[in-house]
C-alpha positions, 0 to 999 in steps of 0.5 A: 930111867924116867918115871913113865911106865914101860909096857904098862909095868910100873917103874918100881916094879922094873927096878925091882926086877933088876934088884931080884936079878942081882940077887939071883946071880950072887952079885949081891949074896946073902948078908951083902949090904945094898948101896945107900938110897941115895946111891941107888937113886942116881943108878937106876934115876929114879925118885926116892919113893920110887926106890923105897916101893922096890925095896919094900917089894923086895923086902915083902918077898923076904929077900930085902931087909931094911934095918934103920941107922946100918942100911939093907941087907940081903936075906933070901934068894929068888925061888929056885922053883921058878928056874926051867931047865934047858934040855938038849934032847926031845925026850927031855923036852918032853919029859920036862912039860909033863913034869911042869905041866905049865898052865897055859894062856891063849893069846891069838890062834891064826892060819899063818905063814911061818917064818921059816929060813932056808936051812930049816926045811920044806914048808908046809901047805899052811901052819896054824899060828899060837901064841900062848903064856906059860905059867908055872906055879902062877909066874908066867915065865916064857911067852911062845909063838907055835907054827904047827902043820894045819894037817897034823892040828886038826887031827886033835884042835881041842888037845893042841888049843889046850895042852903043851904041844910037843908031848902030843906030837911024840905021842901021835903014831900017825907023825914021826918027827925025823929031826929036831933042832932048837938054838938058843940065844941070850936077848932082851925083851921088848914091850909086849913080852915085857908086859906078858911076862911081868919084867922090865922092858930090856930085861934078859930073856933067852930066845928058844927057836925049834924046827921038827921036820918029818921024814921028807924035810917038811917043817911040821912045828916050829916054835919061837920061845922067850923066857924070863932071864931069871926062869932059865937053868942051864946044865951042860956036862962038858965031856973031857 
């Protein structure tokens, strides 16, 4: 890892980062005792004080403690408030944004094509495009892109610009959303979702795509989501 910063994020702030992660993940769990400085140094090739603000980070978040002459411990884990379930129904979506209620941050607000693919639907006449951060408890966790049928945002910009989407697309009597499809995969982040969302470029991110077409197949809202790796709780019950 050289010492240059990667979308503007300090190097012992990405490295950090990957320390938490381990933690959070049981790779390392409590009471596990670090590598050695210098050990961890030649992993992650940085330099010394580099690796000590990481740890000293850490150490702050009362998830490290370094004891002189025996190494650094493991002493708490990661807030579990932070994770965000991934739900498998719109009625869970929904409920799940109002039980969050995520603080949310306009970055750009467009008229825009939609990158739509062809099992998706029918495109609309035209989509306005939104890109916002969602917060909660003050850590942004995912950074979304919105394509919302330009007919149905003008019905109310105000609550659109300044509330969750998708709980007032169920409550307007006026649309009806006929099919509601979302995949998930597991990828990395790039520089400017690495800047948005506070982590190390490459970082996991699980990548969210979510298609509502109405009744004649019109794609009415389609969101592209990046979560942080360490913000994502999946509980899948597997029926025998």
């Amino acid at each position: 890892m050289s010492g240059k910063r990667s979308g503007g994020i300090p190097i012992y702030l990405q490295v950090a980062d990957v320390l938490r992660q381990r933690i959070a993940r049981g790779v390392w769990p409590q009471g596990h005792c670090l590598p050695s400085l210098e050990a961890l140094q030649a992993e992650f090739g940085v330099a010394r004080v580099t690796m000590r603000q990481s740890i000293e980070l850490l150490a702050r978040d009362g998830l490290l403690s370094p004891q002189r002459g025996r190494g650094t411990f493991v002493t708490g884990m990661p807030d579990a408030s932070r994770a965000i379930n991934v739900v498998t129904t719109l009625d869970q979506l929904v409920q799940l944004y109002r039980e969050t209620q995520p603080k949310i941050v306009n970055i750009d607000e467009a008229a825009a094509v939609a990158p739509l693919r062809p099992d998706d639907g029918t495109p609309a006449e035209r989509y306005v495009f939104m890109r916002r951060v969602h917060s909660h408890h003050g850590e942004p966790y995912c950074v979304i892109n919105i394509y919302l049928d330009e007919r149905i945002f003008r019905r109310s910009p105000r609550r659109f610009r300044e509330q969750t989407v998708i709980p007032i697309l169920t409550s307007m009597k006026a649309v009806a959303i006929a099919q509601a499809r979302q995949v998930l995969t597991i990828g990395t982040a790039d520089m400017e979702v690495a800047r948005l969302l506070g982590i190390a470029v490459n970082a996991p991110i699980a990548e969210v795509r979510r298609v509502f077409t109405d009744a004649d197949g019109r794609v009415i809202y389609l969101g592209e989501v990046c979560y942080r790796g360490d913000a994502i709780h999946l509980d899948m019950n597997l029926k025998p």
